[in-house]
N, C-alpha and C positions, 0 to 999 in steps of 0.2 A: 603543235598545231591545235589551233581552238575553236575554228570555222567547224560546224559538220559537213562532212563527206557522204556526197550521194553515190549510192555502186547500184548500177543497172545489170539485171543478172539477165540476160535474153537465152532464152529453154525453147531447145531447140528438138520438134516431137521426138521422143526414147531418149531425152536425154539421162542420165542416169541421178537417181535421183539420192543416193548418198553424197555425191560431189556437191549436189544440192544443197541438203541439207549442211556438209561441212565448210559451204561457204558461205551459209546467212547467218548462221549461231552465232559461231565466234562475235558476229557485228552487235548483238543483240545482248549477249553478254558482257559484251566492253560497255556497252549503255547501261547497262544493269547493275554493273559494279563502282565502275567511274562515278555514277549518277548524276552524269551530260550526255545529249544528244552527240556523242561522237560520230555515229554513222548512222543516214538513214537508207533505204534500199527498196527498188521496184522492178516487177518484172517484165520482159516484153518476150513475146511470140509472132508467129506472122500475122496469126488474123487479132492482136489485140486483146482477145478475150480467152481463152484457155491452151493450156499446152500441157502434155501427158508423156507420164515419164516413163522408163520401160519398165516398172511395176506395176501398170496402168494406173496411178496416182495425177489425179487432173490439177493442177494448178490455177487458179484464177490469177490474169495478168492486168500490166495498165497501161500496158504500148504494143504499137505494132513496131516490127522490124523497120517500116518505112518514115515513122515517127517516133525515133526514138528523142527522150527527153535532153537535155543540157545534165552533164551529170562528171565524177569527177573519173570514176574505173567503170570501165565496160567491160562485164564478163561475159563471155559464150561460151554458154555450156551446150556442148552435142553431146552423143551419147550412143548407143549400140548400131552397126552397118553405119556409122556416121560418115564414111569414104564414098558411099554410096547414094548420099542423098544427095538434092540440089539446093545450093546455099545462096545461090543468084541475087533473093533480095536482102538475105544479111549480110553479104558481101558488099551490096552495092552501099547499105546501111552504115555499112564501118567506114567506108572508103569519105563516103559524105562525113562524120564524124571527125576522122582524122583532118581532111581537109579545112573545117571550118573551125574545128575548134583544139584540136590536137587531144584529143579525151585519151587517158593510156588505158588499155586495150589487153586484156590476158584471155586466152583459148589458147588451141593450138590445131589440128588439123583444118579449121576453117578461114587461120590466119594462112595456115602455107598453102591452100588451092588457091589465095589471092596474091601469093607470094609478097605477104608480108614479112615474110621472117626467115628470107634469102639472106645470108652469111650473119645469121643471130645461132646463138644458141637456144634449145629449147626442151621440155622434158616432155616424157608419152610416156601412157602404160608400158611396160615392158611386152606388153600382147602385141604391140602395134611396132615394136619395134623394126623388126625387119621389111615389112610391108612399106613404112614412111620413110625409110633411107632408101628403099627400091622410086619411091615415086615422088621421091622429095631433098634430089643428092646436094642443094644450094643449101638445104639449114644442115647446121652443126647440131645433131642430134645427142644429145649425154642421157647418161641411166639416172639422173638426178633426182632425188622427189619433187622438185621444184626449179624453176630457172626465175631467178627477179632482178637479176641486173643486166637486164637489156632492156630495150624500147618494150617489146612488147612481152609481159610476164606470163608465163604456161606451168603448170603443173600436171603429175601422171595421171591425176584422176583419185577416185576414191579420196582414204582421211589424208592423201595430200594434198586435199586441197584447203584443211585446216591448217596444216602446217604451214600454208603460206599464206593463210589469212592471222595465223596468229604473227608471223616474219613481219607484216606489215600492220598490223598493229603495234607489235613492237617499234616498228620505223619511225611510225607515226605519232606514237603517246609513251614511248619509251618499254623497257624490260620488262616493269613491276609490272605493269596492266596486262599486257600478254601473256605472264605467268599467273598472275590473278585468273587469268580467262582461260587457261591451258589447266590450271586447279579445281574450276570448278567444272569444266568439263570433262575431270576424273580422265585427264591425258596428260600422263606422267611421263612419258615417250616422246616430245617436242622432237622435231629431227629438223637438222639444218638443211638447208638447198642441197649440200653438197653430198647429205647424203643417198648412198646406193637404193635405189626402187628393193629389189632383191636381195637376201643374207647371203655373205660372202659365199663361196666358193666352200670355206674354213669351216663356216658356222653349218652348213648345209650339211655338206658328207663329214663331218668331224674330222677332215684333214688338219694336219698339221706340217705338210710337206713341202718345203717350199719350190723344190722339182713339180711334183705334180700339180701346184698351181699352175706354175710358169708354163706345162707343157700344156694345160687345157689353155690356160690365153691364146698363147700359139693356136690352137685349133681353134681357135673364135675368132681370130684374123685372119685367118688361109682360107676362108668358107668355101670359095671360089675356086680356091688354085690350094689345093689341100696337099700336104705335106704328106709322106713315108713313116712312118714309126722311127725309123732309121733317121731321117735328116732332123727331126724333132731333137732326139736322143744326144744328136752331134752337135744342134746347137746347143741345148744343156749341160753339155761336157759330160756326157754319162754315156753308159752304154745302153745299147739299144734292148738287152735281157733287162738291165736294172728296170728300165722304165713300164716294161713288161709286168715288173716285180710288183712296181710301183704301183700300176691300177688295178693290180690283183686285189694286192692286200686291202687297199683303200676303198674301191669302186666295185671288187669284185666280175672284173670284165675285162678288155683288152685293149690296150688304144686304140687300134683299127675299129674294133667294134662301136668304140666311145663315138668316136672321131662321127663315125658312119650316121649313129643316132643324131648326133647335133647336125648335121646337114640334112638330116632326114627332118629335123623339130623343124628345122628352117623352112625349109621345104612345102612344108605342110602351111606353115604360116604363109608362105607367099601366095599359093593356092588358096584360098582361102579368104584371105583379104585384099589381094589384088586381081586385076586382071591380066598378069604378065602371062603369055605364051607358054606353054608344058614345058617347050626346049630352053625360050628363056631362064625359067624356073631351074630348069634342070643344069646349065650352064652356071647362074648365081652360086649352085649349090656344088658347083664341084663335081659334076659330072659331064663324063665326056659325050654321051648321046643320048637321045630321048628314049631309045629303047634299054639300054643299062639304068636309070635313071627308072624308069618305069618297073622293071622285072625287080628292084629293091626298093621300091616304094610300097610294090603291092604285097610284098616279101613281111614288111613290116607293120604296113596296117591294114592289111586282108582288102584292101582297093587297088586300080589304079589310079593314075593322079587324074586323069582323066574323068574316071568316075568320082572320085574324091569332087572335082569341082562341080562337077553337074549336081551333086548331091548339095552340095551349098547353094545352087539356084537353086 
């Protein structure tokens, strides 16, 4: 490819301003090093003229959301309580875009409130995870650092979003430039789309068990409808002390108790980032009533859930 490419970055207020910064460098480094205009790059906001990121870092821009330029990637970038804001006129901004000119389009939460990115795959912070499959069950959601083969390309945030600005320089002017610009950016850690947001299971608690992986999976898909220590055990083909044995040594805890925390982590995230109902909340998570549900909530973070959310308003 030898035309330059224009990428319009539209900063959206709090947007976070490392995602920022790891998605103009790479652009300015491949100019730098290549020594051709490879890419050039502008920003847009609502009112046209500044937008502040959530370090209070002000941005000077050169479009508004309602004018935005002719260009070849359009990135929106949102950024903290971004669920909660009103996206009206970059929504309506993308929608014109796609319409008249087909421009490819990466963000992710403000692609799926316009339901762009119904039966796509797509990547999120791992923070947001739970919250975006509660109010977003049409996209295929993966723990990916990055999603770029679909229509419209998303990453988790933070340096993933170098990692998929160097993926597509690479796409674009081939391996050597990419690793050239991944070199001098003193990022010797390139990771592909497909790898995991999170260190494995393995690499975290020093497991090397391949029961005690298996059985935490099992509890990360039951969230809702949560399994027995005992029915876990039996599909492992082990016994139900072994397993006992198993998150002693390893985790230093008990399944039940494991099991109980990650419905509780869950939990917390829902509250928190959505506005699902206490009982809803407490049904997603595998419990059977608001009031069970509540007296091990506050059991565990000295709140109820109740108070938990009014404390986030």
């Amino acid at each position: 490819m030898t035309a330059t490419q224009h990428f319009v970055f539209a900063l959206v207020d709090d947007f976070t301003h490392i995602a920022f910064a790891c998605g103009v460098d790479p652009l300015r480094i491949a100019n730098l090093i290549s020594g051709k205009p490879r890419y050039r790059w502008s920003y847009a906001s609502l009112n046209g003229q500044t937008a502040r990121s959530s370090d209070d870092t002000h941005i000077q821009t050169h479009h508004r959301f309602d004018a935005l330029p002719e260009c070849d990637r359009l990135f929106l970038l949102p950024g903290i309580n971004m669920q909660s804001k009103d996206h009206g006129d970059l929504l309506a901004a993308v929608r014109c875009k796609l319409r008249l000119s087909g421009t490819r389009i990466g963000a992710l939460w403000i692609l799926a409130k316009g339901g762009f990115l119904d039966g796509q795959k797509a990547a999120i912070h791992w923070e947001y995870h739970d919250s975006f499959m509660e109010q977003f069950p049409e996209v295929t959601l993966v723990r990916n650092v990055f999603v770029a083969d679909e229509r419209h390309i998303t990453a988790s945030g933070g340096t993933a979003t170098a990692d998929l600005m160097l993926h597509l320089i690479a796409r674009d002017h081939g391996l050597d430039l990419s690793v050239a610009v991944a070199d001098q950016m003193v990022y010797n850690a390139v990771r592909e789309s497909t790898a995991a947001q999170k260190v494995s299971l393995q690499s975290r608690n020093g497991m090397r068990n391949s029961h005690l992986s298996a059985a935490i999976a099992i509890m990360a898909g039951r969230m809702d409808d949560p399994w027995p220590p005992s029915a876990i055990a039996r599909e492992l083909g082990i016994s139900t002390r072994q397993l006992e044995r198993l998150f002693g040594k390893y985790l230093n805890t008990s399944p039940k108790i494991y099991y109980i925390e990650m419905r509780l982590e869950r939990a917390r995230n829902l509250l928190l980032q959505t506005e699902m109902s206490v009982i809803d909340v407490a049904m997603a998570c595998g419990f059977d009533s608001a009031g069970h549900f509540s007296r091990t909530y506050r059991t565990a973070y000295g709140v109820t859930p109740m108070t938990q959310r009014t404390r986030r308003a």
